[in-house]
C-alpha positions as CSV (number, residue, x, y, z in Angstrom):
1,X,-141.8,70.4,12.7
2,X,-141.7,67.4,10.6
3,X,-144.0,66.9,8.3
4,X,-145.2,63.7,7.5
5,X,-145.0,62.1,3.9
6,X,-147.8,59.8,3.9
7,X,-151.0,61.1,3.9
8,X,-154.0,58.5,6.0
9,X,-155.0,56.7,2.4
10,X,-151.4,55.7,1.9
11,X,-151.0,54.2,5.0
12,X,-154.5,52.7,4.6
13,X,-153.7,51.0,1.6
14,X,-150.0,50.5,2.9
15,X,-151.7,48.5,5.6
16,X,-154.2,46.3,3.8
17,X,-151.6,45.4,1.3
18,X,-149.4,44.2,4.1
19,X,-152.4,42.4,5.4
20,X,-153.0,40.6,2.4
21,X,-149.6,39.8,1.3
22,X,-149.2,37.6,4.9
23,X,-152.4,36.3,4.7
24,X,-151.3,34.6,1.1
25,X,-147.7,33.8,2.7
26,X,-149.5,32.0,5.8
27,X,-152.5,30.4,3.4
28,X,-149.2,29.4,1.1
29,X,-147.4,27.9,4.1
30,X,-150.3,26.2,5.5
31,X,-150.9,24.6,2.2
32,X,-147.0,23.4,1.9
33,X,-147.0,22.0,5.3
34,X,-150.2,20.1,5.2
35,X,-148.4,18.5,1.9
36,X,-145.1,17.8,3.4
37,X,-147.3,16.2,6.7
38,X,-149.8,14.1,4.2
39,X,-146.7,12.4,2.8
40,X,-144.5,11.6,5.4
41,X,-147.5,10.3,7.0
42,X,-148.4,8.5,4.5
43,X,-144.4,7.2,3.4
44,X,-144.5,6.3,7.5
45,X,-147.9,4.2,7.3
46,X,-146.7,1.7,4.3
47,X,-143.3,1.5,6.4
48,X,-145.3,-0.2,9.3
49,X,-147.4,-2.1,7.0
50,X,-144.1,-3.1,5.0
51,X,-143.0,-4.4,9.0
52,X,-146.2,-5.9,10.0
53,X,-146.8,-7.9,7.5
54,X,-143.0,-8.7,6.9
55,X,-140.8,-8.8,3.7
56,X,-139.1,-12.0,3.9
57,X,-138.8,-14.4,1.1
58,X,-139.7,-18.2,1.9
59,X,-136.6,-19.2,1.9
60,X,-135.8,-16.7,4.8
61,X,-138.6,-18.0,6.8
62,X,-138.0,-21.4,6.5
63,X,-134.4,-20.7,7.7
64,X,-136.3,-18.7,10.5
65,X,-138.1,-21.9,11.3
66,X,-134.9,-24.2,11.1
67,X,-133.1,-21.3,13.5
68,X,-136.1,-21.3,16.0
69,X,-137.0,-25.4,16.0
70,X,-132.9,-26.1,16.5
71,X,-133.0,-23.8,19.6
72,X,-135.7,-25.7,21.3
73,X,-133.6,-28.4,22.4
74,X,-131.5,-25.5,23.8
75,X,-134.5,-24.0,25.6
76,X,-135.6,-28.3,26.7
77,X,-131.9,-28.7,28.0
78,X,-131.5,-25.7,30.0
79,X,-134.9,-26.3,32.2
80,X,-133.4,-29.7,32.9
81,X,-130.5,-28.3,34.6
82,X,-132.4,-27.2,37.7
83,X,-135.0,-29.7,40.0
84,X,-138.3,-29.0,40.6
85,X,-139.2,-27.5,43.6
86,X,-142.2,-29.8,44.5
87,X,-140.4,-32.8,44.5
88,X,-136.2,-32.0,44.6
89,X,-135.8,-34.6,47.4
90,X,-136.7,-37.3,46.5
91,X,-135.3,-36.8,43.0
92,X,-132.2,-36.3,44.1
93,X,-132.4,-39.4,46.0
94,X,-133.3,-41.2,43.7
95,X,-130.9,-39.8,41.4
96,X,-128.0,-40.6,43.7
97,X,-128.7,-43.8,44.5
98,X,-129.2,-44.4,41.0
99,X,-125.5,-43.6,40.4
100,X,-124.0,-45.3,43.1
101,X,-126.2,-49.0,42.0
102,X,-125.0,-48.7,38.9
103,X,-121.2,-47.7,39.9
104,X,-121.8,-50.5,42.8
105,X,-121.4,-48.4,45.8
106,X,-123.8,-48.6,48.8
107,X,-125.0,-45.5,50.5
108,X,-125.8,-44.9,53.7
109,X,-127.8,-41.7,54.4
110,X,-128.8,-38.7,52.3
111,X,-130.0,-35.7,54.2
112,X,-131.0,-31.9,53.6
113,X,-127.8,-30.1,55.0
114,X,-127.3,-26.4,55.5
115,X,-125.0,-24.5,53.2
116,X,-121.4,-24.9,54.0
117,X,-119.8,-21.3,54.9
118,X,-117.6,-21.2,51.7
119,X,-120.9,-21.3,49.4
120,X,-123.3,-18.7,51.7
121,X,-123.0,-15.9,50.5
122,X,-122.7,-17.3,46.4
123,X,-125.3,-14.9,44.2
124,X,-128.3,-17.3,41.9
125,X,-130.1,-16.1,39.2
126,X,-133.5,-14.8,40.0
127,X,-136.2,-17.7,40.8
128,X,-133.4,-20.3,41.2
129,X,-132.4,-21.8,45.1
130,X,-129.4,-23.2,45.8
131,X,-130.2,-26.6,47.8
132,X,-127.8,-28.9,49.6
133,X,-127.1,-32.3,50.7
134,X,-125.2,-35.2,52.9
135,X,-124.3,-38.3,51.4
136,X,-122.8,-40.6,53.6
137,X,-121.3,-43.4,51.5
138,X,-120.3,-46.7,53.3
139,X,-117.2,-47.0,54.1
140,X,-114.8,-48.6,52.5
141,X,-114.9,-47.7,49.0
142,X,-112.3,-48.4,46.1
143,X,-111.2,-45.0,45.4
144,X,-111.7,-46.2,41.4
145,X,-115.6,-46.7,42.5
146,X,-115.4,-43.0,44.6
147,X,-114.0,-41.0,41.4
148,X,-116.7,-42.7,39.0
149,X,-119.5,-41.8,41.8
150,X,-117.8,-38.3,41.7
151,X,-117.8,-38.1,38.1
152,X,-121.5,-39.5,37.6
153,X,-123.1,-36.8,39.8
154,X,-121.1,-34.1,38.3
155,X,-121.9,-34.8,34.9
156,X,-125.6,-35.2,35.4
157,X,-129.2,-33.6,34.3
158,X,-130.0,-31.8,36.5
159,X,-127.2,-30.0,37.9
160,X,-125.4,-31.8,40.8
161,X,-121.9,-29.9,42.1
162,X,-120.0,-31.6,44.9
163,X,-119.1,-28.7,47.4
164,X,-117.3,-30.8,50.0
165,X,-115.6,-34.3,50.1
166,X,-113.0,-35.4,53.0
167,X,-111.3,-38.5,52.7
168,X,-108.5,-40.6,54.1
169,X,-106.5,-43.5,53.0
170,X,-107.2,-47.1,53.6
171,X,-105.7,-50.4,52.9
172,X,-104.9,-51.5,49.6
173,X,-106.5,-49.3,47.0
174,X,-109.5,-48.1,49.3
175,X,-110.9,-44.8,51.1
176,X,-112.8,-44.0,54.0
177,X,-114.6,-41.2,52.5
178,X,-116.8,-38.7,55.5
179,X,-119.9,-37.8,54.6
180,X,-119.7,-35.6,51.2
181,X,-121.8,-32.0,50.5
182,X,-123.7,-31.9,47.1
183,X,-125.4,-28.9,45.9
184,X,-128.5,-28.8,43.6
185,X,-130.4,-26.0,42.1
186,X,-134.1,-25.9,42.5
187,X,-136.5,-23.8,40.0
């Protein structure tokens, strides 16, 4: 048989010196890490603090105002590109009489109309409604007057698009113009 060269002390002390030694390697390492942990934390913390309360110059933040207050009239034109739902028909009644007084054209009738089939199926953003209308101008108009109505409710605040216009020649420099389709978007 083999005999054994460490006698029960040896390995005793063999043992406890083991023992210590990773008790002083995990003490160690636990001392490190709580270190390394305190100052990333605390390297982390004046990083948000440095964003919180902002490092611009005044210069930078009054270009920041000048940048904000010159897209406001942005912002104000967009939400005058749509009608409000409340009252859309009446504004857009108004609206399109308004441009035919002024263009001196007389209209007869303007109705709610369904959708034409070409625009049914046409995707909105969220929240807006595609509305539409018949204007019945009377006929006949000077085509010179018809293209100035046209271009006055195209080029409008809020949105107007002419979906549908049918017309046919008359005397002279004249049209009889069929009842036109306008679209307007409501918010």
């Amino acid at each position: 048989m083999n005999k054994n060269h460490f006698s029960a002390s040896t390995l005793r002390i063999m043992l406890i010196s083991l023992i210590v030694i990773l008790l002083v390697v995990l003490i160690g390492g636990f001392y490190f890490a709580q270190n390394w942990l305190l100052t990333d934390a605390t390297n982390i913390k004046a990083k948000g603090y440095n964003s919180v309360s902002g490092n611009l110059s005044t210069n930078q933040l009054a270009n920041l105002k000048i940048d904000v207050n010159n897209h406001k009239d942005a912002s104000t034109k967009s939400n005058q590109l749509f009608y409000s739902k409340q009252s859309y028909t009446q504004d857009v009644k108004k609206d399109i009489n308004e441009y035919a007084s002024r263009i001196g054209i007389t209209i007869s009738d303007i109705s709610p109309t369904s959708a034409p089939t070409i625009d049914a199926n046409q995707t909105l953003i969220s929240g807006v409604t595609a509305e539409f209308f018949s204007v019945t101008i009377k006929n006949p108009v000077q085509f010179n007057q018809l293209f100035e109505f046209v271009k006055a409710i195209e080029s409008n605040l809020p949105f107007i698009k002419l979906t549908g216009i049918s017309m046919d020649s008359g005397s002279d420099k004249n049209v009889t113009v069929k009842p036109m389709i306008i679209e307007v978007y409501t918010k």
